[in-house]
C-alpha positions as CSV (number, residue, x, y, z in Angstrom):
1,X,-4.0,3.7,21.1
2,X,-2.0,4.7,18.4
3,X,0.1,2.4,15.7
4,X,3.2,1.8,18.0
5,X,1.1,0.9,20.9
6,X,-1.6,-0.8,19.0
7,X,1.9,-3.3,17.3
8,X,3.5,-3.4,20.8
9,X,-0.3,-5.2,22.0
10,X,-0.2,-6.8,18.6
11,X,3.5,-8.5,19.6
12,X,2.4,-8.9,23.1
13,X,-0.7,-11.3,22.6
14,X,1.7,-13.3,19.9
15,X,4.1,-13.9,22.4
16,X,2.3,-16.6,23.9
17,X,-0.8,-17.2,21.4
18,X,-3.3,-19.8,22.8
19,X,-6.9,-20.4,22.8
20,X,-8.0,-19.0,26.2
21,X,-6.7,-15.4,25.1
22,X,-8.7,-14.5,22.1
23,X,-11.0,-12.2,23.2
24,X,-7.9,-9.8,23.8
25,X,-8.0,-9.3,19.6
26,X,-11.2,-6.7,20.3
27,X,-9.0,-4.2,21.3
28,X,-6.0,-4.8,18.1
29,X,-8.4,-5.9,15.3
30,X,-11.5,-4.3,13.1
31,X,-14.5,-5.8,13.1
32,X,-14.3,-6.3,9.5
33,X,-10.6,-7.6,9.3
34,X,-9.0,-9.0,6.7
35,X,-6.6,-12.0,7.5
36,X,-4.7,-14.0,4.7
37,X,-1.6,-16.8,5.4
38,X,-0.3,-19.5,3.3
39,X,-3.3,-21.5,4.5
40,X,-6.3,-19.9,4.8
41,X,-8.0,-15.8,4.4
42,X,-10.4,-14.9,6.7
43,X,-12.6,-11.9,6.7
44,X,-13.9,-10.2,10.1
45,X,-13.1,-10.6,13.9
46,X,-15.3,-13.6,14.5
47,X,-14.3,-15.7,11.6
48,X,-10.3,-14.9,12.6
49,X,-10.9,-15.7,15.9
50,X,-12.4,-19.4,14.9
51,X,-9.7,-19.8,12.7
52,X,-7.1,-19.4,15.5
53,X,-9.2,-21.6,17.6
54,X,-8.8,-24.6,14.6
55,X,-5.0,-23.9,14.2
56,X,-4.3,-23.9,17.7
57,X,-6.4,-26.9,18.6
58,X,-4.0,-30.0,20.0
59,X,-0.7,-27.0,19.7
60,X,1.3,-28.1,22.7
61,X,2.9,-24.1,22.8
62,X,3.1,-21.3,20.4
63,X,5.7,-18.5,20.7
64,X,6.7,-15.5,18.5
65,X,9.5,-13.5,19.2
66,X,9.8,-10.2,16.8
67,X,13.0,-9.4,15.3
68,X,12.4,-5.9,13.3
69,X,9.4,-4.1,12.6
70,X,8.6,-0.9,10.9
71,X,5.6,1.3,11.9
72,X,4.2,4.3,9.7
73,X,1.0,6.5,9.5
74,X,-0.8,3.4,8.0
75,X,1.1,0.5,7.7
76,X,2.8,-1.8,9.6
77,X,6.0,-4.9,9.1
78,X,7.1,-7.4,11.2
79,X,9.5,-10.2,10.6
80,X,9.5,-13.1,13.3
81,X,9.9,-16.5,14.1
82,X,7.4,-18.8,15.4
83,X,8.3,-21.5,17.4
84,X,5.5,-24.3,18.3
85,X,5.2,-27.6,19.1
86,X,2.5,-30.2,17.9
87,X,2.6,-33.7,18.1
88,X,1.7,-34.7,15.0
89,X,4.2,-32.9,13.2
90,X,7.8,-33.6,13.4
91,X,7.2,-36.0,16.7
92,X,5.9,-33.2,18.7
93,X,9.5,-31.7,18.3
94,X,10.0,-28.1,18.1
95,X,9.9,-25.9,15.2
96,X,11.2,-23.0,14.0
97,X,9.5,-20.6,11.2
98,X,10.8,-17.5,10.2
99,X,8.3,-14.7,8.8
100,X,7.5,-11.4,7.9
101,X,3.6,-9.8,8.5
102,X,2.2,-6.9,6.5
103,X,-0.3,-4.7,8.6
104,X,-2.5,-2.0,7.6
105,X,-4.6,0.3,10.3
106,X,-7.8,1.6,9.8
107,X,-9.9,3.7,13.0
108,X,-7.2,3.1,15.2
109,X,-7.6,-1.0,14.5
110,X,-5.6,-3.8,12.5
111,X,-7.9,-3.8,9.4
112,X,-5.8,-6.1,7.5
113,X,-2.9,-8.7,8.0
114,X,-1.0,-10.8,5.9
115,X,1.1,-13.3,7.1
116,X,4.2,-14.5,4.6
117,X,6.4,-17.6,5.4
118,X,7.3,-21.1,4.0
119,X,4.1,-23.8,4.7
120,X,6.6,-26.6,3.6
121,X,9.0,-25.8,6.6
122,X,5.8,-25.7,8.5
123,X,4.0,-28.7,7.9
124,X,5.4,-30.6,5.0
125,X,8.6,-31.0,5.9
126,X,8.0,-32.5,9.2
127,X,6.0,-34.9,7.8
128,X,8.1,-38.7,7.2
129,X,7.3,-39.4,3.6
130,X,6.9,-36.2,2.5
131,X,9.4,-34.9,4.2
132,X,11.9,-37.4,2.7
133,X,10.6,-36.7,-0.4
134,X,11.1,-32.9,0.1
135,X,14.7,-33.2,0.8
136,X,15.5,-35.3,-2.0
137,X,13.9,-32.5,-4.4
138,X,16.3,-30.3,-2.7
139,X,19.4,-31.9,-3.0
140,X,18.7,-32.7,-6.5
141,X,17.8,-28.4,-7.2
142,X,21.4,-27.9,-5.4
143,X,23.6,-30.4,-7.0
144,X,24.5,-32.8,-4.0
């Protein structure tokens, strides 16, 4: 499969990202990949896959839905939103999070991925006292 195909699979398993279709990541990613995100880094298949398990576990839906993407000899980017649903964050309410991944290939595989968006307008934001608190930093940075 070459890099177009191989992000095209990539896109296609994001679109509806849930626990039951892991295995489908041994065909996209290297045994050895690297994985990093505001949260966590991860290094190799097995360990990436466990990770996904633990951030997906009580996630009522996850979506992505790919805006742009540029795709070379050896590298790969992607901006996207994510749209999921948990109920313990924002009253189970959806949410919206805009960001971009960075992909490099290696023996026709994903050999690395870094994932870049806001945490806070992930998690902190939908939570009530911190949330509050957030805003109020905000309005303060802006002037209101």
């Amino acid at each position: 499969m070459d890099n177009k195909e191989l992000v095209d699979a990539l896109k296609s398993f994001y679109d509806e990202l849930k626990t039951d279709n892991l295995d489908d990541m041994d065909d996209m990613y290297h045994d050895e990949v690297s994985f990093t995100d505001p949260i966590h880094q991860v290094v190799g298949l097995e360990d990436l896959k466990e990770y996904f398990k633990g951030t997906m576990e009580n996630v009522e839906y996850c979506h992505f839905t790919f805006d742009d993407e540029c795709v070379s000899e050896d590298k790969a980017y992607l901006s996207w939103q994510m749209r999921y649903s948990h109920p313990k964050i924002g009253n189970g309410m959806e949410v919206i999070l805009p960001g971009v991944s960075y992909i490099s290939f290696e023996d026709g595989k994903i050999r690395e991925q870094r994932d870049y968006y806001d945490l806070g307008a992930m998690l902190y934001e939908h939570v009530p006292l911190v949330g509050y608190v957030i805003d109020k930093v905000k309005s303060r940075l802006v002037g209101e």
